[in-house]
GUVEX-145621 format. One line per 2 residues: number of its first residue (from 1); their letters; for each residue x, z, y negated of C-alpha. Coordinates in steps of 0.5 Angstrom, whole numbers, plus 500, padded with zeros to 3 digits. Layout:
<rs>
NUM) A) X Z Y ~ ...
</rs>
This chain:
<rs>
1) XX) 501 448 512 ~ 494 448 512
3) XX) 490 442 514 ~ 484 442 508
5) XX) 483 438 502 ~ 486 431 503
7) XX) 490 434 509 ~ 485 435 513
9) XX) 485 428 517 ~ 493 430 519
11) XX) 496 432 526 ~ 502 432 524
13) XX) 505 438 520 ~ 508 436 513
15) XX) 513 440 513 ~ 517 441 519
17) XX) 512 436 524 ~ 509 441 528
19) XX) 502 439 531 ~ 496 442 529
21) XX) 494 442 536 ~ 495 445 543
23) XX) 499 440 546 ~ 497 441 553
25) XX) 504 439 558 ~ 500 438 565
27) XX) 501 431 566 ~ 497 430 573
29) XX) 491 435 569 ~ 491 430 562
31) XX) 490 423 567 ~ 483 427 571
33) XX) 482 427 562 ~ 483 420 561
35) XX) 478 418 566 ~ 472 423 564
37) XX) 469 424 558 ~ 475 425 552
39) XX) 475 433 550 ~ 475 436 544
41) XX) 483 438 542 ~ 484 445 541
43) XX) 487 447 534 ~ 493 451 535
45) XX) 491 456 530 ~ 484 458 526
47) XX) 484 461 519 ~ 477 464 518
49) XX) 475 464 511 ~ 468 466 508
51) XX) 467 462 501 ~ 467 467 496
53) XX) 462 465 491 ~ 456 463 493
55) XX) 457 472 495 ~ 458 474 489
57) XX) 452 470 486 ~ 448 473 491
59) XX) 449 480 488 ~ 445 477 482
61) XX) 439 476 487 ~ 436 482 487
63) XX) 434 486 480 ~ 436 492 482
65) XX) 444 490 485 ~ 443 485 478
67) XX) 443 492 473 ~ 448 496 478
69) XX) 453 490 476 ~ 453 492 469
71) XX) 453 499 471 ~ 461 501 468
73) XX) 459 498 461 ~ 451 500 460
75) XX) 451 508 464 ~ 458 509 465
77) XX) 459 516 461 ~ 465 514 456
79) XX) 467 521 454 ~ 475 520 455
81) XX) 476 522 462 ~ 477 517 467
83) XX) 471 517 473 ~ 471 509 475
85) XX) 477 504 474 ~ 473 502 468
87) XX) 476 507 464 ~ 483 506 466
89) XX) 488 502 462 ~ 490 497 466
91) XX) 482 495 465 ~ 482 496 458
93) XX) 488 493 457 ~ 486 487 461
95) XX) 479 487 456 ~ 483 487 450
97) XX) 488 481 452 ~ 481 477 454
99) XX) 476 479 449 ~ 473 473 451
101) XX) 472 475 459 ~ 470 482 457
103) XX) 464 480 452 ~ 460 480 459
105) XX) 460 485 463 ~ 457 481 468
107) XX) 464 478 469 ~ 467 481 476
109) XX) 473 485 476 ~ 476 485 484
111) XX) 481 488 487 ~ 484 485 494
113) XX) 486 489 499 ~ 490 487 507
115) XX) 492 490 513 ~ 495 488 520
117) XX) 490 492 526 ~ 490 490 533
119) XX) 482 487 535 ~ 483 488 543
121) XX) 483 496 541 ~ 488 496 547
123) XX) 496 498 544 ~ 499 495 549
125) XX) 497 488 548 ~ 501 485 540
127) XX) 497 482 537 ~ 495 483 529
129) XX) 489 480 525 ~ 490 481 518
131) XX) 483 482 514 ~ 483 480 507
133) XX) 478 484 503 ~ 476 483 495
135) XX) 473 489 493 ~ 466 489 486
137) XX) 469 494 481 ~ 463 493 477
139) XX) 459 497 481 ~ 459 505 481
141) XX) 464 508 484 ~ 460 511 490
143) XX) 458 504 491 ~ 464 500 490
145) XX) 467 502 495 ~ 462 503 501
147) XX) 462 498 507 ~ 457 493 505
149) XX) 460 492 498 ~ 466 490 501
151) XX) 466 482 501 ~ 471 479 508
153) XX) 474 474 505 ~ 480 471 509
155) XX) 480 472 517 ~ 489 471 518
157) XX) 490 469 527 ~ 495 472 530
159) XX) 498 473 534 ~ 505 476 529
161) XX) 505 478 522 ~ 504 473 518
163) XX) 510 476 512 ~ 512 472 506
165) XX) 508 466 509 ~ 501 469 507
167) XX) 500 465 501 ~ 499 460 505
169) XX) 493 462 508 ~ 492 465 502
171) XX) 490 458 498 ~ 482 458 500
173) XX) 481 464 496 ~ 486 463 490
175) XX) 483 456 490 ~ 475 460 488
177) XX) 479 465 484 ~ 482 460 479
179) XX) 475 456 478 ~ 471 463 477
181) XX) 476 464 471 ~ 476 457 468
183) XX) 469 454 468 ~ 466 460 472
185) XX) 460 458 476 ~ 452 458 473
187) XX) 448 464 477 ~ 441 467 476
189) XX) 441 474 474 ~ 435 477 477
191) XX) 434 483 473 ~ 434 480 467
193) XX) 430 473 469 ~ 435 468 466
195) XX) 442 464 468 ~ 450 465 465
197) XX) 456 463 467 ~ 459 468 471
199) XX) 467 470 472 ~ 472 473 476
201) XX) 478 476 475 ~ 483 479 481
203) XX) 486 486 477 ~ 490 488 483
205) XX) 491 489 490 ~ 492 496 494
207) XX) 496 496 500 ~ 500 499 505
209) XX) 508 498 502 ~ 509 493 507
211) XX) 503 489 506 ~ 504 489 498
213) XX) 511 487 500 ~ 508 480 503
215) XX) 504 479 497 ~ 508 481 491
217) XX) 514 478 494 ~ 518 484 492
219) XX) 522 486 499 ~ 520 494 501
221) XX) 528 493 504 ~ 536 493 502
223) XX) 538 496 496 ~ 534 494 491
225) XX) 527 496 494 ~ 524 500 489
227) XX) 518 496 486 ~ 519 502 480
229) XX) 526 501 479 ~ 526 494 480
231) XX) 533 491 478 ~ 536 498 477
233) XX) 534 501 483 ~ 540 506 485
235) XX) 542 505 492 ~ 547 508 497
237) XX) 549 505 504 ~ 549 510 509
239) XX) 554 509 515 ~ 552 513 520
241) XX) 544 512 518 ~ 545 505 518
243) XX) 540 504 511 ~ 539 505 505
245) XX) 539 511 500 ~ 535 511 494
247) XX) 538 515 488 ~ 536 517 481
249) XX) 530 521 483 ~ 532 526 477
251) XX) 532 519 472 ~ 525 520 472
253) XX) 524 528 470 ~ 523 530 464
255) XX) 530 530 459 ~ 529 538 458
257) XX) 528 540 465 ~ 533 544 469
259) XX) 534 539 475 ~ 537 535 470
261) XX) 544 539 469 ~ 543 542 477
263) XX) 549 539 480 ~ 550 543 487
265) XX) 543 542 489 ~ 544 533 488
267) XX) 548 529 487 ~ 555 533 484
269) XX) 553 530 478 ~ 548 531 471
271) XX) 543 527 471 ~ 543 524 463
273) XX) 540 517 463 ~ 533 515 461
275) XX) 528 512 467 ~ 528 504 467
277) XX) 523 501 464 ~ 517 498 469
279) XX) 519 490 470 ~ 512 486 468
281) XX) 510 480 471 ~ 513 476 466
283) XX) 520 478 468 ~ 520 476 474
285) XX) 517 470 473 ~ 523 469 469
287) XX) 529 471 473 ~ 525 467 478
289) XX) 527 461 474 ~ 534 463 474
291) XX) 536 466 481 ~ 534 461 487
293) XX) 529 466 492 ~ 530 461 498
295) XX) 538 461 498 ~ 535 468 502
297) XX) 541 473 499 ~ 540 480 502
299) XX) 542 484 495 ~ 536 479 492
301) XX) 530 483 492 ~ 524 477 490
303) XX) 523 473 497 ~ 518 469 493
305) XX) 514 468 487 ~ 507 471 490
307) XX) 502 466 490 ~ 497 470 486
309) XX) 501 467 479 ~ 498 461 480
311) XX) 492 465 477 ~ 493 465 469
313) XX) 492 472 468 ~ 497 475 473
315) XX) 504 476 470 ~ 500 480 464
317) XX) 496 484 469 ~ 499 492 467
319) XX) 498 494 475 ~ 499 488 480
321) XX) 500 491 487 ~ 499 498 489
323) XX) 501 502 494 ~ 495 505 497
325) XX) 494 513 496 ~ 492 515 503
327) XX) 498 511 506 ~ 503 515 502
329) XX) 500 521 504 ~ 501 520 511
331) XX) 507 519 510 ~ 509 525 506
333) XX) 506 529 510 ~ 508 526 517
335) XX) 516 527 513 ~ 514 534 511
337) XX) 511 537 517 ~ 517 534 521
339) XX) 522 537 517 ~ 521 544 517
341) XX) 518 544 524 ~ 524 540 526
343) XX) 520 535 530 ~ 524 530 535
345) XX) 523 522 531 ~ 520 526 525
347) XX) 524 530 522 ~ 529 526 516
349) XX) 534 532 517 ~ 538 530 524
351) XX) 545 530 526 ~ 547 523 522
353) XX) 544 525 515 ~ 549 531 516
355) XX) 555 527 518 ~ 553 523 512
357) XX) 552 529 507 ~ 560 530 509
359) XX) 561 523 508 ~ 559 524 500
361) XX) 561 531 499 ~ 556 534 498
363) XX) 551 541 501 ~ 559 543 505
365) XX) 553 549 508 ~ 550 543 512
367) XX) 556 540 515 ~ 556 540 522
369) XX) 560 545 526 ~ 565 544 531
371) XX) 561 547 537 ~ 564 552 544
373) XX) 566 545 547 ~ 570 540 544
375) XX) 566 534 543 ~ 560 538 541
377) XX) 558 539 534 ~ 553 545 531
379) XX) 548 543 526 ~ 547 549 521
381) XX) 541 552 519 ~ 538 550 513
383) XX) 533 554 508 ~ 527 549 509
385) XX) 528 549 517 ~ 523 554 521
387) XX) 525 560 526 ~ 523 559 533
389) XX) 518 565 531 ~ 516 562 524
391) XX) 514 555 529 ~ 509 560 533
393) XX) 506 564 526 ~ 505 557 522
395) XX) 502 553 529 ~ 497 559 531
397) XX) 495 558 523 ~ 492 551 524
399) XX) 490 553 531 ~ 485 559 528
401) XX) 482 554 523 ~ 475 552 523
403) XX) 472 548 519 ~ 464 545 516
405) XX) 463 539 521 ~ 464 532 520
407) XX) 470 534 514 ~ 475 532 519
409) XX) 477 532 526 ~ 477 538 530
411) XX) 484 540 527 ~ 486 546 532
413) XX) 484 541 539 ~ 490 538 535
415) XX) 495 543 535 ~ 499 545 542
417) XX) 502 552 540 ~ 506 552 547
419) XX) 509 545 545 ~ 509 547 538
421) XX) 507 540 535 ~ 501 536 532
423) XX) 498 530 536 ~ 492 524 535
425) XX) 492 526 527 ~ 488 520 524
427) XX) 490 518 516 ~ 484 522 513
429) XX) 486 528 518 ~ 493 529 515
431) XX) 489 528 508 ~ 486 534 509
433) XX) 492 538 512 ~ 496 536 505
435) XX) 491 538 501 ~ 488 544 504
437) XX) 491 546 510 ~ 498 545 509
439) XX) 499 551 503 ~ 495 556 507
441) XX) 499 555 513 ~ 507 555 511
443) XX) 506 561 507 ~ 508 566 511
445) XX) 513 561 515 ~ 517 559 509
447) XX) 521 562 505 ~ 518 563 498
449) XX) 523 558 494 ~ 522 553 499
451) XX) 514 554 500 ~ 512 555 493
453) XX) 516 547 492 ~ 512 545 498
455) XX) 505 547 495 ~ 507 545 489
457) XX) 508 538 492 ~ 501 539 496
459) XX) 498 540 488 ~ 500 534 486
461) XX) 496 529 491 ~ 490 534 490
463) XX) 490 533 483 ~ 491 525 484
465) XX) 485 525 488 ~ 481 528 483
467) XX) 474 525 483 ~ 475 526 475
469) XX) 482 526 471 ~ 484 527 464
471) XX) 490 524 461 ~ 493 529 459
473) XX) 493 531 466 ~ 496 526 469
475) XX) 502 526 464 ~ 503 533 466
477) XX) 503 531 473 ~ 509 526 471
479) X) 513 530 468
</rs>
């Protein structure tokens, strides 16, 4: 709990009787402190939190950061392309449900962004500080996202993760969201010398999974994990991996397209069935009400209902919780160039994915070999796997590559040919190989049916990262 409102005099947590002290166990040191001057008691832990409101009047107190606020609904070119988070259709869909809010265009649309780091910069020592920042979209978008237009909201202590518990430190914030929604809060708009009521409203939250795990509630393990999926999610429990398998991808495709009808390289099955349909707000709140989530049943993949449903507009939001562009790439990528180089600890393709490949009958080409020697066992090659002279050709090609300064880190400082690995990779390092890099390089150390699916996939997130979309684009992209 926190200790605020008519709590704040407490010593005593409410819920379990924990003190909101250090209690200091060292009897002969706490006599010498009854005979001197009584010291302050140290608070057990300290939520740093930087009130929202008076900031975002303060971005009305200059005339020229005053007309920026307007900016997506006076200058924003409004020709069908999608350029600024105004253009797109959890915005619009949002205007449209409360005309009210929209009719302003000083009214402030925020998106809300956390993750654990350590401060000490040491990695030896554990310990995770969670920054909650809330993001102005109603500037331009070379702006809105530039370091002083983020506003530090909430500062979480450590030293572990705060997990589904984060709503608790979540309350100061939410509080000052649900007033700028209901009454709003007068401000003096500088650029047109005159005072409004000014609004807020939280659109979404962009996370790392698990992050958006803690604030959605919806649980990134066990068998019904997808957040896409929700309650249909289709999962298979691997033995000899010991995790979950997520089935069903083909659900997603278009109904003409031949991976549909490709049993040998899936599942040995046709894949007929339409996607399922996205879960809103609304549904999880109501299956809430009729599934205890603190009984804490592992097949149940809501562990709470998010805080953020206090808020009135939240279960009609169209995209609550996002997963966030960069990590995913990451991930891919990380996955990608593990596998086809076979890297240890990376590669997703190990003597236990084989043994589980025969357990499901499938791909028998994969299946491990009995070896020379009686326990042994061989692991055959697959198409996707490189020789040990592809290894050298792709290496030496990210080895040779120089690029403009400061368009990422010195990528070939990175690549050690002789041991045939990547090292000290940052998050926008793997961006640029993804991206750029990646689809030159395999060219020539991949078979042509192989590589052309990888620089397929390559595509993709260039095409997502766009400055500029279409829509028509973004469904080809789908399908």
């Amino acid at each position: 709990m926190l200790f605020w409102k008519d709590k704040a005099n407490d010593d005593l947590c409410s819920e379990c009787g924990a003190s909101r002290w250090i209690v200091n166990t060292n009897i002969e040191e706490d006599s010498i402190d009854c005979t001197m001057k009584k010291k302050k008691p140290k608070a057990a832990k300290i939520l740093r939190w930087f009130p929202l409101i008076p900031r975002l009047q303060r971005l009305y107190m200059s005339s020229k950061t005053a007309s920026l606020m307007r900016w997506h609904d006076e200058k924003r070119t409004k020709d069908g392309l999608i350029r600024h988070p105004a253009d797109s259709l959890a915005w619009k869909h949002f205007d449209e449900k409360y005309p009210d809010f929209a009719v302003d265009p000083r009214n402030l649309r925020l998106g809300l962004a956390s993750d654990g780091f350590n401060p000490f910069k040491s990695m030896n020592v554990t310990y995770n500080t969670w920054p909650v920042i809330l993001i102005p979209y109603n500037l331009p978008p070379w702006l809105c996202m530039k370091q002083p237009n983020l506003i530090l909201s909430l500062l979480i202590p450590g030293p572990k993760s705060p997990g589904n518990k984060i709503d608790i430190y979540m309350q100061p914030l939410i509080e000052e969201l649900q007033q700028l929604w209901d009454a709003g809060i007068e401000t003096f708009d500088a650029s047109k010398g005159e005072r409004f009521q000014l609004r807020a409203a939280l659109l979404w939250t962009i996370n790392d999974s698990p992050a958006r795990a803690m604030l959605s509630g919806w649980s990134t393990r066990g068998e019904k994990a997808c957040p896409c999926c929700g309650y249909n999610t289709e999962s298979m429990w691997l033995y000899h991996s010991r995790k979950y398998c997520y089935m069903g991808h083909r659900r997603w495709l278009d109904r003409r397209h031949s991976y549909r009808h490709d049993k040998k390289s899936f599942d040995g099955n046709k894949e007929l069935r339409m996607p399922p349909g996205r879960i809103s707000g609304l549904e999880i709140l109501n299956h809430a009400n009729d599934v205890n989530i603190m009984e804490g049943e592992s097949s149940q993949p809501l562990k709470k209902i998010s805080i953020f449903f206090t808020l009135p507009y939240w279960q009609h939001n169209l995209l609550p919780h996002n997963i966030d562009m960069m990590h995913t790439e990451k991930n891919v990528f990380d996955s990608t160039y593990g596998t086809i180089t076979d890297q240890d600890g990376k590669t997703k393709d190990n003597y236990k994915a084989r043994c589980d490949l025969e357990d499901m009958g499938l791909r028998a080409d994969l299946h491990p070999k009995p070896g020379s020697s009686n326990n042994s066992k061989l692991l055959p090659k697959a198409c996707y796997q490189m020789t040990a002279k592809e290894k050298d050709a792709f290496f030496k090609v990210l080895k040779d590559i120089k690029l403009p300064d400061e368009y990422s880190c010195n990528i070939s400082r990175c690549v050690q040919v002789k041991q045939r690995k990547i090292i000290g990779l940052k998050s926008y390092d793997c961006h640029i190989l993804m991206e750029e890099l990646l689809p030159v390089a395999i060219r020539g150390s991949l078979p042509k049916r192989v590589a052309s699916i990888i620089i397929e996939l390559c595509h993709l997130f260039k095409c997502l990262c766009a400055k500029v979309l279409k829509e028509s684009d973004l469904d080809e992209l789908k399908s």
